[in-house]
C-alpha positions in Angstrom: -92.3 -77.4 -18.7 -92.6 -78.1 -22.4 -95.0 -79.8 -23.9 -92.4 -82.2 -26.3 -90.9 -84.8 -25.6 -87.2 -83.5 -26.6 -84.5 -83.2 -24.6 -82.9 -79.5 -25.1 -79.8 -79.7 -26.6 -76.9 -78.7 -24.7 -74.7 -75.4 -26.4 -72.1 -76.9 -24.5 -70.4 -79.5 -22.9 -67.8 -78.7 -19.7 -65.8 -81.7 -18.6 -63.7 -81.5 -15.1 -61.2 -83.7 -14.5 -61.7 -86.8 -12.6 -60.5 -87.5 -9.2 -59.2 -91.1 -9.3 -55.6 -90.3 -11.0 -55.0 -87.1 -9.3 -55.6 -89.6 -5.8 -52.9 -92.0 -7.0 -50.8 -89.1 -7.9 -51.3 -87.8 -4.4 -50.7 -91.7 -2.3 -47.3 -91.8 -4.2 -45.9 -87.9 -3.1 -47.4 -88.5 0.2 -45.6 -92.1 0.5 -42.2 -90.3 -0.9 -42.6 -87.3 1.7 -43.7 -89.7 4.9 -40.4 -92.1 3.6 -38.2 -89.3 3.5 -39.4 -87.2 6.8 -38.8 -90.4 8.8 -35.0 -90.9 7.2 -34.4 -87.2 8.0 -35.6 -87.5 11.5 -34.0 -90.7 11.7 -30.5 -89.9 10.1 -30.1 -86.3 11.1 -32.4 -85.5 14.7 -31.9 -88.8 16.3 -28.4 -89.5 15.0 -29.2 -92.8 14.0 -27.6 -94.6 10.8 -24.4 -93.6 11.3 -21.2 -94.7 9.1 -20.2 -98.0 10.4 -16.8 -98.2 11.6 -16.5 -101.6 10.6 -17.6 -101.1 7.2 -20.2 -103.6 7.0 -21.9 -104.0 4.2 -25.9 -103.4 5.4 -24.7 -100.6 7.7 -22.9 -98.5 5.0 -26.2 -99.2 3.0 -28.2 -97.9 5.5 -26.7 -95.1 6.3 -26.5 -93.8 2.3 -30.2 -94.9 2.4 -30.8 -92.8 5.6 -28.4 -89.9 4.6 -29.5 -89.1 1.4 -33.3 -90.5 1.6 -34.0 -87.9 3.9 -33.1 -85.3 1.4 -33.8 -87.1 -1.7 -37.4 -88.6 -1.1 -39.2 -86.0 -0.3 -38.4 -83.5 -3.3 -39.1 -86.8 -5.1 -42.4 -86.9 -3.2 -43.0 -82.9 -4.7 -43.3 -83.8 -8.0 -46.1 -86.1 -8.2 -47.5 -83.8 -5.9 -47.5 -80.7 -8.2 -48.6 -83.0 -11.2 -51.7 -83.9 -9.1 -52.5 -80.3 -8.4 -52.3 -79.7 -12.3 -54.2 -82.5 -13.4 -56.6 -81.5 -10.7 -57.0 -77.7 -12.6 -57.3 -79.3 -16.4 -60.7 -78.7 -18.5 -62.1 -80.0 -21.6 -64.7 -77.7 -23.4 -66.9 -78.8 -26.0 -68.9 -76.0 -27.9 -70.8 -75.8 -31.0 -67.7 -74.4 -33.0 -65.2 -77.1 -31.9 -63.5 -78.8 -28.4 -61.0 -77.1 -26.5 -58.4 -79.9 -24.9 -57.0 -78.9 -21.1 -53.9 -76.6 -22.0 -54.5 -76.6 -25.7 -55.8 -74.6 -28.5 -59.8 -75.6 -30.2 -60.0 -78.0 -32.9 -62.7 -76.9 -35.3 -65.7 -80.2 -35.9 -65.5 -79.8 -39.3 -61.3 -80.2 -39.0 -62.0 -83.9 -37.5 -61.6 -86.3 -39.8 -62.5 -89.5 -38.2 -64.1 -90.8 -34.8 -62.6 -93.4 -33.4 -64.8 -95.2 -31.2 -63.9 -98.7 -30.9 -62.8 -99.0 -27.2 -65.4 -97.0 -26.5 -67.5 -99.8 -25.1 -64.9 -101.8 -23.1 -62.4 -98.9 -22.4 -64.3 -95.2 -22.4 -61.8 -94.3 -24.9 -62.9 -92.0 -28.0 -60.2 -90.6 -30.4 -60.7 -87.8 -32.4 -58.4 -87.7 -35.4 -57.4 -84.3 -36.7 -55.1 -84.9 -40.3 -51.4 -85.1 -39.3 -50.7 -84.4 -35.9 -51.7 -87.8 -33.3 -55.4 -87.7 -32.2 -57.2 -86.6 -29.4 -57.9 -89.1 -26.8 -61.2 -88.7 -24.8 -61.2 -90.9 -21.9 -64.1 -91.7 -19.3 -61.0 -92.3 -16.3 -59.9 -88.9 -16.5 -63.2 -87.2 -17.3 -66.4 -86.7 -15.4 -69.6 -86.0 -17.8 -68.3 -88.4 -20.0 -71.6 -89.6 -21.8 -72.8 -86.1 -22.1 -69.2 -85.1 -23.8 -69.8 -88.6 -26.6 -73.0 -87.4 -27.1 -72.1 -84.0 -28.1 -69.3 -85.2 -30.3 -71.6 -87.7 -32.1 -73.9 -84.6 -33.0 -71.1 -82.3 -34.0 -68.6 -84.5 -35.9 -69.4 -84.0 -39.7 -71.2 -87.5 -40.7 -68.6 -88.7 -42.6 -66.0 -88.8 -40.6 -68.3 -91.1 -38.2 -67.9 -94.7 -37.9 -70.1 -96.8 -40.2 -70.2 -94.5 -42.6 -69.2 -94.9 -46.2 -68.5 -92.2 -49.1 -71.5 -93.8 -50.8 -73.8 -93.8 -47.7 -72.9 -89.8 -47.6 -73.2 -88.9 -51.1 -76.9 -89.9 -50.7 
């Protein structure tokens, strides 16, 4: 134990995603697969849904529904599957020399030019802006160690680029 009362800084900050919209992501591909399992085993094991002979209306729609739910639905149900499993694998990395987005290439601190942190209160939403290309959006949904990750930012963002301050309030 030290003797001070200062917390050690961090040399960096490691955000895994969050679970909540990989679980939606996972309800919807396993509603699609369950749909479409039960049409197959309806339509094509049992035998049931077959073309009307009458030509009814609700019995030619069920039987398209049936016939081609079966096949359709679940390869439906695979990709919000897969998208879950690769949100699931996504990491943020925020060093000393910049942050490193999931899948993309660092951004430098002293490349940020402003902090945008005015849903971060209501929201958890913080936006880095980096010159031309659209900004980075931080959220607290899809991240867990979110307050350590605004922390760091707020001490690695070049000052003026932060909110509240002015080119006067730097230039002293």
């Amino acid at each position: 134990m030290n003797e001070t009362n200062e917390i050690p800084q961090a040399e960096r900050v490691e955000c895994p995603p969050s679970r909540e919209p990989a679980v939606r992501l996972f309800i919807i591909a396993g509603m699609l697969l369950a749909f479409g399992a039960w049409c197959f085993y309806d339509h094509y094991v049992k035998g049931h849904y077959q073309y009307p002979e009458d030509g009814a209306t609700g019995g030619v729609v069920a039987y398209y529904f049936n016939h081609w739910g079966g096949i359709l639905l679940p390869i439906a149900g695979l990709i919000p599957l897969v998208m879950g499993l690769l949100f699931l694998r996504r990491r943020l990395i925020a060093d000393a020399e910049g942050i490193t987005p999931a899948g993309g290439s660092k951004i430098a601190w002293q490349s940020v030019k402003k902090l945008d942190a005015s849903d971060l209160a209501g929201k958890g939403i913080l936006r880095l802006e980096c010159g031309s290309d659209k900004p980075l959006v931080l959220d607290s949904w899809k991240l867990q160690n979110f307050k350590a990750l605004v922390a760091f930012v707020e001490a690695h963002v070049p000052a003026d680029a932060q909110p509240g301050q002015t080119e006067e309030a730097v230039a002293d």
